[in-house]
N, C-alpha and C positions, 0 to 999 in steps of 0.2 A: 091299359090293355090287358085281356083277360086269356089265356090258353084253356079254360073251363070248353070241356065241349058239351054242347047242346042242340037237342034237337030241331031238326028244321025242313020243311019240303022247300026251301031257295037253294038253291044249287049256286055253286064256286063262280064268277065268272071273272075271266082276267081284265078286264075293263074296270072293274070294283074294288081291284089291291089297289096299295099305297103303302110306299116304304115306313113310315109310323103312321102312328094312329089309326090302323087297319078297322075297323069296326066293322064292314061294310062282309069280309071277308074271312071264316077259319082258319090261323094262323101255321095250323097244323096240315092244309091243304096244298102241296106241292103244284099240283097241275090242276087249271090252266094253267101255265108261266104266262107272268108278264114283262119281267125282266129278261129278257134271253140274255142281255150283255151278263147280268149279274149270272147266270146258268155258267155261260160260257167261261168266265174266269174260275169256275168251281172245275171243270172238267179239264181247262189247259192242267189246273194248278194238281187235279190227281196225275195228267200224263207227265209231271216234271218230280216224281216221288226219287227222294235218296235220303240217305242216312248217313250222319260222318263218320259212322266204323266203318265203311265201308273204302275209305279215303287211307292209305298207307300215308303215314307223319315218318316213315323211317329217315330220308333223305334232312329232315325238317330237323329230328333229332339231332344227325348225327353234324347237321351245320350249325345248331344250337350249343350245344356241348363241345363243337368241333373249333369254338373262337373265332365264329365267320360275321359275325355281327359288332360293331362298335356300341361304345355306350351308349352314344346318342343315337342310334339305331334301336337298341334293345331298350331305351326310353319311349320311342314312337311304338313298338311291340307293344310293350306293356301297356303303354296308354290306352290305347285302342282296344284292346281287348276286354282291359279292366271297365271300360262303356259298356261294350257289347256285353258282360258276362251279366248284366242287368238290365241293359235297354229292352231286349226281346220280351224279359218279364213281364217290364211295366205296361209294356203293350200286348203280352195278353191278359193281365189280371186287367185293363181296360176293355178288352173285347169283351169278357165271360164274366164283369162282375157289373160293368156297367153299358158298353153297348149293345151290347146280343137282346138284353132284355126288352130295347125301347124300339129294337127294328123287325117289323111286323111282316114284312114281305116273305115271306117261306124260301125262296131261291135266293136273298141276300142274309137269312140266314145260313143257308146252306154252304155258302163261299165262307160264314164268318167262321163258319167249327172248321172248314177244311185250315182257313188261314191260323188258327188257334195253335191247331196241331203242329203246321208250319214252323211257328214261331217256338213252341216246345222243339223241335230239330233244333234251332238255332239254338235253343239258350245249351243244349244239349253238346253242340257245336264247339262252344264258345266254356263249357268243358274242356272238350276233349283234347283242343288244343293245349292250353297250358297244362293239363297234368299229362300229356303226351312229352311237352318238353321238358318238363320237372321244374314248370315257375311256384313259385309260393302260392298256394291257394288265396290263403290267409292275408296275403298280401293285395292279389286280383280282384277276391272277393269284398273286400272293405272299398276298393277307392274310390266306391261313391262314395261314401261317408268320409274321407280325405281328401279326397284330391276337390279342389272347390269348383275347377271348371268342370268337372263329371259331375260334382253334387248340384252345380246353379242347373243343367241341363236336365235332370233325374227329374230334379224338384219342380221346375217349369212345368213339363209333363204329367207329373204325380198328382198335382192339384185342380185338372181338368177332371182327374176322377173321381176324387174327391167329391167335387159337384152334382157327378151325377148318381155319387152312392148315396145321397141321404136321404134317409129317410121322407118320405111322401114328394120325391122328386118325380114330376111326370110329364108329359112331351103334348099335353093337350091344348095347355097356356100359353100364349104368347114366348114369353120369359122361358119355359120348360124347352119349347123347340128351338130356343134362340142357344139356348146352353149346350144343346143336344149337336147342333150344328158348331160349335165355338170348340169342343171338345173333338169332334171329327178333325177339324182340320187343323187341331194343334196334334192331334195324334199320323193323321194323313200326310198333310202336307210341310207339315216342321217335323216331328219326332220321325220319319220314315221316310219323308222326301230330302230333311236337310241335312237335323243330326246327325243320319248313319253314312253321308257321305263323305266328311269328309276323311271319316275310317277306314271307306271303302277306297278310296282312292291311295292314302297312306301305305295300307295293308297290300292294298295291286300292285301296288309300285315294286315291292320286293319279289313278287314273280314276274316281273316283266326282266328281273336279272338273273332269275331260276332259283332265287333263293326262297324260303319256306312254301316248296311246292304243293304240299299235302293240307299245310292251312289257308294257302292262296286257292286251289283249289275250293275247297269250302268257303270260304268267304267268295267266290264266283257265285256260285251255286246258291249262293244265302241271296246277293245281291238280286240273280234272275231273280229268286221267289219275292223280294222285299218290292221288286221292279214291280212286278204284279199285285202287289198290297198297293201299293201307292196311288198304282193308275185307277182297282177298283173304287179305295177309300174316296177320290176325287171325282170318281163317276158318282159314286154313291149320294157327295156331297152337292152335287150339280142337278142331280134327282130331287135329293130334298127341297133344294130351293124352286125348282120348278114346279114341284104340288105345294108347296108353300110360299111363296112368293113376295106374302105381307112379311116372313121374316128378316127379310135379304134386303134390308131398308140401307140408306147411306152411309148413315151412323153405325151400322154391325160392319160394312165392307172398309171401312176408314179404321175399326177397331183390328179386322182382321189384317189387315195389311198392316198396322202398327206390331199386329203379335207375331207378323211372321218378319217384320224388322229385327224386332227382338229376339226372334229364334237364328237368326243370321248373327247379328253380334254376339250371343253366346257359342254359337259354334266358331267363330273365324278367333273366339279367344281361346277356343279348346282348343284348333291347329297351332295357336300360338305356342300354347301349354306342351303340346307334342313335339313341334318342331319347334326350340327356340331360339336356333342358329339359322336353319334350312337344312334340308337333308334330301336323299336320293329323287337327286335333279328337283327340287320344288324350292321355290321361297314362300316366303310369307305372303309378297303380293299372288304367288301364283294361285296358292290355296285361296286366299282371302277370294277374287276373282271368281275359283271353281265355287265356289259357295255360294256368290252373288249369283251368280250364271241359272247355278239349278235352281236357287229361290225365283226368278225370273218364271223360269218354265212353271214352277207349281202355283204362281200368281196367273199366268197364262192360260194356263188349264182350268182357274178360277172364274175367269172373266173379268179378274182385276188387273189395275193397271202395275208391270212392269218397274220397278223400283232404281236396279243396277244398269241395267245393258251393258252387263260385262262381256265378253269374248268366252266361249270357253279355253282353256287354256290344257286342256287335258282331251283329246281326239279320242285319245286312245278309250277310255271311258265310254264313249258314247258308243264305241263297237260291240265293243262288253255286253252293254246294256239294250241292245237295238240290233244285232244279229244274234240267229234263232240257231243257223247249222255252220258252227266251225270249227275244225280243232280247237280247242283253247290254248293259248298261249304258251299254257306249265308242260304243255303235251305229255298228257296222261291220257285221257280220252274224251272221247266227244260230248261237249257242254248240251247238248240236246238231249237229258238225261231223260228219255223217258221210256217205260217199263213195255214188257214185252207185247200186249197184247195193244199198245196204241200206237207201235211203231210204222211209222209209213217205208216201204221197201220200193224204189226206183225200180 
């Protein structure tokens, strides 16, 4: 696929896009839209804009330094965070160094820069936290490279992009769209639908007791936008296989549900790794469980078959995730964060 413009008396017609291999259509051409879903998640995701300096850590401080945390508390902190302060990376040096290139549609470009940006807040985020509370950088920043259930996780991910940065990789072949698709949904529906859950859950839990209000706040706030990553990346993937159809053979959907197997048993080893007693109100079967559960929903959303039939085991979650206007739990202010000129007034 080529962004060369050249001239032409055929005119744009939205009946002619296709999320790759656009040939047909100027990739540089916004309107017609033909994706309105993909429009649409670009314009919720500008009305939901924030920033974490804008979030006060004072409360968060002063219960960190204050001795309000056990070690095996301030183990599950650190863990989680020391993921996040790289996970966000990895997936945008994936958006902007290998997916953005191979997706031709103009409006699911335009969700991918808004989501890029996104993901730069989060890693931004996931800053401000630990030097807000005076953790070792040096210490956060390394434990992919230490800790082994953050490094098998990283790595997992790392080498989907891998594939699709080298040299004369391209999405016209068989094998090229097949990679192109294998790489979405280890980024969609594992690295964004599973890995970051069960962080997010971890991380909730301590403001559902008003502790680290000013971080649980932001990790809300991350999760909304990540909520929104996930369901486009799964549209997106369900696109593809719909104009492509010869790629979505038995043998790719028997692979994909093996990788997203495997993206479950690495995470239910990393809650292992975080909780390795149990900790505020969770055991090991409960997380293990919430893991299964949400792997279920993104096999769901796939058209693949259902793996666990676990229960979810965390309600509270699904509120979080699935109501648009409500106090938020930290009661600070209203999780419907959006900016003044898209607000809707009763």
């Amino acid at each position: 696929m080529s962004d060369v413009i050249v001239m032409t008396d055929k005119r744009c017609r939205a009946e002619d896009k296709r999320i790759i291999n656009n040939k047909a259509v100027d990739v540089n051409q916004l309107v017609p839209i033909k994706y309105t879903w993909a429009w649409q998640y670009y314009l919720d995701a500008c009305a939901n804009h924030w920033m974490p300096q804008e979030i006060s850590m004072q409360r968060d401080i002063e219960q960190w330094k204050g001795g309000a945390f056990s070690e095996e508390e301030m183990r599950v902190i650190k863990r989680t965070l020391g993921f996040f302060t790289t996970a966000d990376t990895l997936v945008a040096n994936n958006l902007v160094l290998a997916v953005y290139r191979h997706i031709s549609a103009p409006e699911c470009r335009q969700y991918l820069l808004r989501q890029a940006f996104e993901e730069a807040i989060h890693t931004h985020a996931y800053q401000y936290i630990p030097q807000s509370l005076g953790m070792d950088e040096g210490e956060m920043y390394n434990m992919y490279r230490e800790i082994p259930s953050i490094h098998d996780k990283d790595e997992f991910e790392a080498r989907l992009t891998v594939d699709l940065i080298k040299p004369g990789f391209e999405t016209e072949s068989f094998h090229g769209r097949q990679k192109l698709l294998d790489n979405l949904i280890g980024y969609s529906a594992i690295m964004e639908g599973i890995f970051f859950y069960a962080s997010f859950v971890m991380l909730l839990s301590f403001g559902r007791t008003n502790r680290l209000p000013g971080a649980c706040e932001q990790v809300q706030y991350i999760l909304r936008d990540e909520s929104m990553h996930l369901n486009f990346g799964l549209d997106l993937i369900n696109t593809i296989k719909e104009e492509n159809p010869d790629i979505w053979t038995q043998k790719f959907q028997d692979q994909a549900v093996q990788k997203i197997r495997r993206g479950v048993e690495l995470e239910i080893r990393f809650g292992q790794d975080c909780l390795p007693n149990g900790l505020l109100g969770m055991t090991h079967g409960m997380l293990d469980d919430y893991i299964k559960h949400v792997a279920d929903r993104r096999l769901e959303k796939l058209n693949l078959p259902k793996q666990f039939n676990t229960p979810n085991p965390f309600p509270w979650m699904s509120e979080i995730i699935d109501l648009r206007k409500e106090k938020n739990f930290f009661e600070t202010r209203v999780t419907e964060y959006q900016v003044g000129g898209t607000l809707e007034w009763d």
